[in-house]
VMD Tcl script that draws the C-alpha trace (Angstrom):
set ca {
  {-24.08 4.26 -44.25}
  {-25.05 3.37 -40.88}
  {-23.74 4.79 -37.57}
  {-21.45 2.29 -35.81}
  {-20.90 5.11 -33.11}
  {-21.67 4.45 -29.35}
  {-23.93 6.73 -27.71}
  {-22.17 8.75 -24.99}
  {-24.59 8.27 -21.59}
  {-25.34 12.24 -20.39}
  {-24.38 13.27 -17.71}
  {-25.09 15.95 -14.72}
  {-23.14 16.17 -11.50}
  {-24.10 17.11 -8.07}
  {-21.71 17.61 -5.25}
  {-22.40 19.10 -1.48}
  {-19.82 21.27 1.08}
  {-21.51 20.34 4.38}
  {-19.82 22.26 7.32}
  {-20.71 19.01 9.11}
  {-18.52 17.10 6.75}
  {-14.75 16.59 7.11}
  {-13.05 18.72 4.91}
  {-11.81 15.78 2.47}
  {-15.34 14.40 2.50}
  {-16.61 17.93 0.75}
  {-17.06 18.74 -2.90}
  {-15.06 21.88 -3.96}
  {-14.31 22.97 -7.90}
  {-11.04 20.87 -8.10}
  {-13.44 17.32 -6.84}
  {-15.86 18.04 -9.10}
  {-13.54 18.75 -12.08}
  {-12.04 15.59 -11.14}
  {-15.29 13.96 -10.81}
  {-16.37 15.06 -14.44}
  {-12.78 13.63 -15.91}
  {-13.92 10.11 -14.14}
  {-17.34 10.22 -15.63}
  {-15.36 10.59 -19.26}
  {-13.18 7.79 -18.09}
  {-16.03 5.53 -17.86}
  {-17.41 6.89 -21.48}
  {-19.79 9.20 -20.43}
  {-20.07 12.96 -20.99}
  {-20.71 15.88 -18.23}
  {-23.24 18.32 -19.54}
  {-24.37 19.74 -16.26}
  {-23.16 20.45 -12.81}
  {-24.86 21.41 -9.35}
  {-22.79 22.18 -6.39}
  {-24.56 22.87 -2.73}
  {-23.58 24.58 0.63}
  {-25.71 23.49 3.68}
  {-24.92 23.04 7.43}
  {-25.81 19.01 7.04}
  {-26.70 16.47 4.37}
  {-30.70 16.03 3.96}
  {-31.09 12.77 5.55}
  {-33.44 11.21 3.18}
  {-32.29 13.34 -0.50}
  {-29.07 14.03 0.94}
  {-29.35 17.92 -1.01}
  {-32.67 18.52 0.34}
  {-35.79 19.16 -1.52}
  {-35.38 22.41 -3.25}
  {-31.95 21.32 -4.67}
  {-33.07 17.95 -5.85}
  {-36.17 20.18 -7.74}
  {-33.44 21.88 -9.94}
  {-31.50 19.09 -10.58}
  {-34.17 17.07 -11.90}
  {-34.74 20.11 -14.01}
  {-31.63 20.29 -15.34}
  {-31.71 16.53 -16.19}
  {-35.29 16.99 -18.51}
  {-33.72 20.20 -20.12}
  {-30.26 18.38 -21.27}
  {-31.82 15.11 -21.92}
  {-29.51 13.34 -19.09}
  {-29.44 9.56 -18.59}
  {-27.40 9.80 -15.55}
  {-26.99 11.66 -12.08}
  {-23.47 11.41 -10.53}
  {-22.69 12.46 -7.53}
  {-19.75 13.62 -6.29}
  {-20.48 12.17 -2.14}
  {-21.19 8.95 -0.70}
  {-24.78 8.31 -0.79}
  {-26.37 6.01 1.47}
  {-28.65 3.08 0.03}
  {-31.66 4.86 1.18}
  {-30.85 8.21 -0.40}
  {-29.82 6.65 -3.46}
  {-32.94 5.10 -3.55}
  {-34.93 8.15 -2.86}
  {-32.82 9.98 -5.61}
  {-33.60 7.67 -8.39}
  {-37.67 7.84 -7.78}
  {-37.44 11.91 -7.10}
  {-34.96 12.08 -10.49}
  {-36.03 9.57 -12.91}
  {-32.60 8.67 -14.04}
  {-29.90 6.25 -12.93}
  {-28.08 7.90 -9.75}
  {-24.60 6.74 -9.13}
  {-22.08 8.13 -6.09}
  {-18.43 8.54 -6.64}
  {-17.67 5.17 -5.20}
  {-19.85 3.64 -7.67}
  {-18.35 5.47 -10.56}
  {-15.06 4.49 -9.56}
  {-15.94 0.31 -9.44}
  {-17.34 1.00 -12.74}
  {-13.93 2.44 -14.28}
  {-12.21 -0.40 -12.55}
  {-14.50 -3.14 -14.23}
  {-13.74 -1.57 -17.72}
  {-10.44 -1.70 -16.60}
  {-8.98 -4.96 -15.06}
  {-7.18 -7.53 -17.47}
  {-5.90 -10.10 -15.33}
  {-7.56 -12.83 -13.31}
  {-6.23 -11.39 -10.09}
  {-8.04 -7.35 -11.11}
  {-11.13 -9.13 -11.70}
  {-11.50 -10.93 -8.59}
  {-10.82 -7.52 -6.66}
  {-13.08 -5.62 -8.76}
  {-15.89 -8.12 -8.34}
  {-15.21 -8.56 -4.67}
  {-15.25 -4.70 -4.17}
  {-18.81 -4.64 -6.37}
  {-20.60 -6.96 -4.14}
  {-19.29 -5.29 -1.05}
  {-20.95 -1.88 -2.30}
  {-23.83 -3.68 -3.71}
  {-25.09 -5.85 -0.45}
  {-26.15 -2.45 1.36}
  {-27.66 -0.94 -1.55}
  {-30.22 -4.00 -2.58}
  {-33.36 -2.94 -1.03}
  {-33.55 -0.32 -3.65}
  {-33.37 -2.42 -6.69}
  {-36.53 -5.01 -5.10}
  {-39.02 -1.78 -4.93}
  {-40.50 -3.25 -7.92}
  {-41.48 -6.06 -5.93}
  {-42.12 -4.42 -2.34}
  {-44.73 -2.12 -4.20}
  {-46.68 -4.84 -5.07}
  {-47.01 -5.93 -1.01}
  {-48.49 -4.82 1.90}
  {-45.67 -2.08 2.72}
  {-46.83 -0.57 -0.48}
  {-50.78 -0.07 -0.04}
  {-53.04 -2.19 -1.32}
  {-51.42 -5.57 -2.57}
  {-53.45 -8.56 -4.54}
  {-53.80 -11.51 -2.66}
  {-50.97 -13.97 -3.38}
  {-48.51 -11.60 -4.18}
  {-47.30 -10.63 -0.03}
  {-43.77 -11.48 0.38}
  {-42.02 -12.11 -2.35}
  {-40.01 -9.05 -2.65}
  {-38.29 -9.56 0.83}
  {-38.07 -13.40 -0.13}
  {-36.07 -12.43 -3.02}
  {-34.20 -9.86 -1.11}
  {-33.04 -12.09 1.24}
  {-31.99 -14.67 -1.33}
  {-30.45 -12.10 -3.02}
  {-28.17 -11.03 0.35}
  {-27.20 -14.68 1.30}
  {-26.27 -15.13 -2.49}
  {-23.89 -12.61 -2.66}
  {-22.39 -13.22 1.16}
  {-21.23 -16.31 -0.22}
  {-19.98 -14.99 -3.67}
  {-18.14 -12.70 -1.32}
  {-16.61 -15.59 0.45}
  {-15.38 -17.56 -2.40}
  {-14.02 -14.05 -3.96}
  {-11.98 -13.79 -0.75}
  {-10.78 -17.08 -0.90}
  {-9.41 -16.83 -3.94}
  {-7.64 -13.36 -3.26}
  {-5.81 -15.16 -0.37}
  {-4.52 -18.04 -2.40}
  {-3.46 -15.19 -4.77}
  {-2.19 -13.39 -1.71}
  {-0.14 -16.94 -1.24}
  {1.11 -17.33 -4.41}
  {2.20 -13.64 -4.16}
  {4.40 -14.84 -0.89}
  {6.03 -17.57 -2.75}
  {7.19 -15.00 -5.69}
  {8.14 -12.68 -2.76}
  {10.39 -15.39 -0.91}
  {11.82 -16.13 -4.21}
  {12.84 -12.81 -5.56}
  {14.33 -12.30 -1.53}
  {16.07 -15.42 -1.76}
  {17.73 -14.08 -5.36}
  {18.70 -10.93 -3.46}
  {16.30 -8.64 -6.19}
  {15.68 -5.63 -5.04}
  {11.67 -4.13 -5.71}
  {11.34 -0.64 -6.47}
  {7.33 0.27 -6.81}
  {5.78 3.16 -8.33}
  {3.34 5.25 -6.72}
  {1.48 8.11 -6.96}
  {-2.18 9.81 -7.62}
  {-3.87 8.77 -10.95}
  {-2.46 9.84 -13.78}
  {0.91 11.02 -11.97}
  {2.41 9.82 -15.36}
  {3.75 5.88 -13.53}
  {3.60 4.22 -16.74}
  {5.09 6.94 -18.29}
  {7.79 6.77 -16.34}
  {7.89 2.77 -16.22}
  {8.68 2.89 -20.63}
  {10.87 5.54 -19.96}
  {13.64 3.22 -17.76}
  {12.88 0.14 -19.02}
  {12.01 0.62 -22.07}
  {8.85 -1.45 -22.21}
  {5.94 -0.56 -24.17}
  {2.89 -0.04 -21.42}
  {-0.20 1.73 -22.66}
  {0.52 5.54 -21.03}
  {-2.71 7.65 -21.72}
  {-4.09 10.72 -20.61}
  {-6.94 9.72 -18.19}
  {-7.89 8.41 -15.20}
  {-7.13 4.80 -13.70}
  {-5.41 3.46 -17.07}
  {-3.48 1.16 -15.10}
  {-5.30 -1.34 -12.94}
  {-2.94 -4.92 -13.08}
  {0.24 -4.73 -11.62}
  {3.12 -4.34 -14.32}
  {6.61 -5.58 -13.50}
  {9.29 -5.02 -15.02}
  {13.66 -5.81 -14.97}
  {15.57 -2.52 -14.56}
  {19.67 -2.21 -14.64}
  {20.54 0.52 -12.60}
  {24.13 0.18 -12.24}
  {27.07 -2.95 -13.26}
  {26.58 -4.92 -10.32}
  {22.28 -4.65 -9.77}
  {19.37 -4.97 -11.05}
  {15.73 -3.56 -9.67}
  {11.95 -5.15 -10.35}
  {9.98 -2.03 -11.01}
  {6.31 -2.36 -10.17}
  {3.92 -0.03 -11.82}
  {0.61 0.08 -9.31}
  {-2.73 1.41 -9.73}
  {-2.63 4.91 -9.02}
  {-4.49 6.73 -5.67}
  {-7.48 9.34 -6.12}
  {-9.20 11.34 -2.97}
  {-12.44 9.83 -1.85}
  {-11.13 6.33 -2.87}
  {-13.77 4.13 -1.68}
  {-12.59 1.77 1.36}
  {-13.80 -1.81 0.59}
  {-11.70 -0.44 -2.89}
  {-8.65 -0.33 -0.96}
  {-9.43 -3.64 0.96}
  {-10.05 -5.42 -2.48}
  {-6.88 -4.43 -3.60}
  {-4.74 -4.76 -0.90}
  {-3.38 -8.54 -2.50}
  {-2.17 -5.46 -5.43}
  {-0.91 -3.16 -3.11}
  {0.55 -5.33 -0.44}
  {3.35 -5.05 -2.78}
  {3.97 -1.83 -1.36}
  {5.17 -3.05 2.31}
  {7.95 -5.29 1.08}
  {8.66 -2.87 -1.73}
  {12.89 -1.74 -0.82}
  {12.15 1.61 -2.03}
  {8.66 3.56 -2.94}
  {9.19 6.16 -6.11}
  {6.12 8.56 -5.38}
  {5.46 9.76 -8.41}
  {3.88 13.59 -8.63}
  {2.76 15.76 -11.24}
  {4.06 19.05 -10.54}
  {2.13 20.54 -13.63}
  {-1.14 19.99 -11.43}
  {-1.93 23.40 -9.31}
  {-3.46 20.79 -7.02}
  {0.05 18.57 -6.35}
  {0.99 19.09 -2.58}
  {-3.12 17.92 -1.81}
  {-2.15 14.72 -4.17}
  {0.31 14.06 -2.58}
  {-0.94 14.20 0.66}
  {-3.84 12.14 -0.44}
  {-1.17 9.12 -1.84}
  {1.21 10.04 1.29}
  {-2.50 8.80 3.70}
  {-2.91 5.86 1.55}
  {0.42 5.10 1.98}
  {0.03 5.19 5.83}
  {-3.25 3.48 5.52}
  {-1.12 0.10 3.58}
  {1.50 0.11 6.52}
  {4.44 1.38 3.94}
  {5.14 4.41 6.17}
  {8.74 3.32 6.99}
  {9.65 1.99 3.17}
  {12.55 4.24 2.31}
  {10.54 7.18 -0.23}
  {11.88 8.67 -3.27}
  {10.17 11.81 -4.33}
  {9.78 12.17 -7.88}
  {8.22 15.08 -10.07}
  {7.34 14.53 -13.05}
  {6.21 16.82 -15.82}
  {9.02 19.33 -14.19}
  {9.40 20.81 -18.19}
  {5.68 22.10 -17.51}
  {6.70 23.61 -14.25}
  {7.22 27.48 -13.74}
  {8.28 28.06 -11.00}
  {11.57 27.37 -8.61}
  {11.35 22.99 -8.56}
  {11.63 21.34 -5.18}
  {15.25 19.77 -4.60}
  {16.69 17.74 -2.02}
  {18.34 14.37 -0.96}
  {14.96 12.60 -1.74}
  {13.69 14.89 -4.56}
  {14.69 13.96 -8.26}
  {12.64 15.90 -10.69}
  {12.41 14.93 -14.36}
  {9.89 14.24 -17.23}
  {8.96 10.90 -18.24}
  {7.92 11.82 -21.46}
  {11.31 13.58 -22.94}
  {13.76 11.41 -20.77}
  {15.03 14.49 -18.82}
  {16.49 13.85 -15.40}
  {16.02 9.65 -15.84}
  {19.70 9.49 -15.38}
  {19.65 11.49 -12.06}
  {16.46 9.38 -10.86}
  {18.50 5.98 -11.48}
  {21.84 7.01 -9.88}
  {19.68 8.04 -6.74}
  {17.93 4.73 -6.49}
  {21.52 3.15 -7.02}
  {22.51 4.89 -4.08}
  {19.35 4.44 -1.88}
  {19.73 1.11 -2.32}
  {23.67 0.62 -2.11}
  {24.02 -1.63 0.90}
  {27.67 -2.25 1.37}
  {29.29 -3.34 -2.09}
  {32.69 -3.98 -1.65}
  {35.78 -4.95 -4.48}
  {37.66 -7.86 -3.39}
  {40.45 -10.16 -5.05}
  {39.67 -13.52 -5.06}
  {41.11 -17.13 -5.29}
  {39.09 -19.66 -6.38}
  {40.38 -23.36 -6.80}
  {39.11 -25.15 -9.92}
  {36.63 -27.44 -7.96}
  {34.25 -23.79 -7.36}
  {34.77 -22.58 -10.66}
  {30.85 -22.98 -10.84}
  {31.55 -19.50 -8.59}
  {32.30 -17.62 -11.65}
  {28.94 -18.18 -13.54}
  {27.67 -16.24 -10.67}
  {30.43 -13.30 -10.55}
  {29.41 -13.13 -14.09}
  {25.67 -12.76 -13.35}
  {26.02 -10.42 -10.36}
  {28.98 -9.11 -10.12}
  {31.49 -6.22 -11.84}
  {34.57 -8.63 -12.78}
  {37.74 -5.72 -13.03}
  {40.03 -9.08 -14.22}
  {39.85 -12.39 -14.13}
  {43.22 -14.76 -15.00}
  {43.49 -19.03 -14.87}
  {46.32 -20.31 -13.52}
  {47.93 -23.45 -12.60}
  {46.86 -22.94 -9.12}
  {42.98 -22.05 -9.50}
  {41.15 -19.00 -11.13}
  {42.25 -15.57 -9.85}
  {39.66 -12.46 -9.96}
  {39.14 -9.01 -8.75}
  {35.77 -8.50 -8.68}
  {33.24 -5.84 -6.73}
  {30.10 -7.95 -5.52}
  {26.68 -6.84 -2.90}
  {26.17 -8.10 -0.02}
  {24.37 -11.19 -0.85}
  {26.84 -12.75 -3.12}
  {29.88 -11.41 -0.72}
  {28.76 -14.44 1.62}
  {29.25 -16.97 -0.82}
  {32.83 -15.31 -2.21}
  {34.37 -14.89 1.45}
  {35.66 -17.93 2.14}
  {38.01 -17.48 -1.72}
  {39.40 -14.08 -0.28}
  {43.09 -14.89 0.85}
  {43.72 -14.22 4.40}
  {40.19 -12.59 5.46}
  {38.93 -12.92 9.03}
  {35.50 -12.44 9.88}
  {35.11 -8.70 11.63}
  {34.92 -9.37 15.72}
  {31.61 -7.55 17.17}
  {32.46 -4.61 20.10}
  {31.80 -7.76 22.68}
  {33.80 -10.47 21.91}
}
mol new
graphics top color blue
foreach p $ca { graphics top sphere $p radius 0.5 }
foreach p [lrange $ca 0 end-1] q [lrange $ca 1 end] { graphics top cylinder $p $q radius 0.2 }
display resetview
């Protein structure tokens, strides 16, 4: 019988703690553990791992020659395909890398646009994907044309006839993708406008939007099934959620919520990733309230957080109204965090879901008020509305015109006001 089975691309992982680095820029244990759960993510499989303290980078083989030595033989003695590493690489040490190595050499950055090509469904998550490719490819072209610069001047002896047409290529290659760039951008900002046009609508129907945040695999979609009941994929690994998933969510009589599932946040995330996505994650500014989703089950949770808390900052959300959510509490030992913006709870079992929802009912309680009301039959249309938005207590027809007690937010209370017998607009301190 033959064997249908994909073969897994090997694997081994470098990573460098430079005292010249900023601290979040270095590899430690936890980066590289996370870096060898992204390379399964993207169907590979770590075999091997190389971690290096030095004052600096190596300018041109960013570990320096001695390092690079054992990592290429650690790739011949476990058969790798692949080097990963865990840093930014520039184009020219990349380049360097894959002659010295012999294999494919990837950074985290380029690891991560991989994942997110596997990943994006929708129209809009391809655009950004491709957009944030081309961005990280432009840079790093001179390395893939050394097959043609070998063959001129700049590398020794060239045949006659062949001078040039590396750079010629090169260059066509650059202005190409500048303008695939372009058109990629000008499609995010009509989806940017058509985004706008939802927004205006969904602010003009008074619906609140809750969105879900947190570091990958925080357990968001998890969460998402858990209060609405839909049925998004949820699995164990890395960036499983790319498109934006909305969803309806009753949280008490009178209101309902859009809950927005996002993609989730990882340390190192590259920056023209974050610019790609922004059309995504611009949800986040005129979100009413953020749920930041953390696992508490992850010894590394307060550094998460901080990481999603920077990206947060980084979007312009600071001042969104935050509700801190652990998840995976039931894994927890340990005294849980608690306060006014602290629900814990587990996605998976449904524990502490009722809490989470009567907190976001009260976050985003603005003012209901119960009020009797007299409506004459000519606005009876008016009640098609109470019955859409509003907790009706009674509601009696009478010779004189419909008669309710109903309690209503504040955006339907301006259209009920005038029906309230004897009300009087409130006077402001100076009039």
């Amino acid at each position: 019988m033959e064997n249908t089975e994909i073969k897994k691309e090997r694997a081994v992982l470098a990573g460098l703690a430079a005292a010249s680095m900023e601290e979040g820029e270095r590899s430690s244990e936890v980066s590289m553990e996370e870096l060898a759960a992204l390379v399964e993510t993207a169907g590979g499989e770590t075999v091997a791992m190389l971690m290096q303290n030095r004052p600096t980078p190596d300018p041109r083989s960013f570990l320096g020659d001695g390092k690079v030595q054992e990592l290429k033989e650690l790739i011949a003695a476990n058969a790798c395909d692949l080097a990963v590493f865990d840093n930014e690489l520039s184009p020219s040490q990349m380049r360097v890398l894959g002659e010295e190595l012999g294999v494919k050499v990837l950074d985290r950055s380029g690891l991560i646009l991989d994942i997110f090509a596997q990943r994006a469904q929708t129209r809009e998550g391809q655009l950004q994907v491709e957009l944030a490719q081309y961005k990280y490819l432009l840079p790093r072209l001179t390395g893939m044309w050394t097959h043609l610069v070998r063959q001129t001047a700049s590398g020794g002896s060239s045949p006659i006839g062949t001078r040039g047409p590396g750079e010629t290529q090169l260059e066509t290659d650059r202005r190409h993708i500048r303008r695939k760039i372009q058109k990629l951008e000008e499609e995010l900002a009509a989806v940017r406008k058509v985004r706008s046009t939802q927004r205006r609508r969904r602010e003009k129907n008074a619906m609140p939007v809750v969105a879900l945040v947190g570091y990958t695999n925080a357990g968001k979609s998890t969460l998402l099934n858990c209060l609405t009941g839909a049925d998004i994929p949820a699995n164990n690994r890395l960036f499983d959620t790319l498109d934006t998933t909305t969803r309806r969510l009753r949280i008490d009589e009178t209101q309902e919520v859009l809950l927005s599932d996002t993609v989730g946040f990882i340390r190192k995330l590259p920056t023209h990733l974050i610019e790609a996505f922004k059309a995504t994650l611009e949800e986040l500014r005129f979100a009413d309230v953020l749920l930041h989703v953390i696992d508490i089950s992850n010894p590394e949770w307060e550094e998460q957080a901080r990481v999603v808390e920077e990206l947060i900052r980084q979007l312009g959300a600071e001042t969104t109204p935050c509700l801190r959510v652990f998840n995976k509490c039931d894994a927890y030992i340990g005294i849980l965090p608690h306060g006014e913006d602290v629900v814990c709870i587990s996605a998976k079992s449904g524990e502490g879901a009722a809490e989470l929802v009567a907190k976001l009912a009260r976050m985003l309680d603005k003012g209901k008020k119960r009020v009797k009301l007299k409506i004459p039959y000519a606005a009876s249309a008016l009640v098609d509305s109470l019955n859409r938005e509003a907790v009706i207590h009674s509601l009696e027809y009478t010779d004189e015109g419909i008669e309710a007690e109903v309690t209503v937010a504040p955006a339907l209370f301006g259209r009920v006001k005038a029906y309230i017998p004897g009300y009087t607009e409130p006077k402001e301190d100076w009039e």
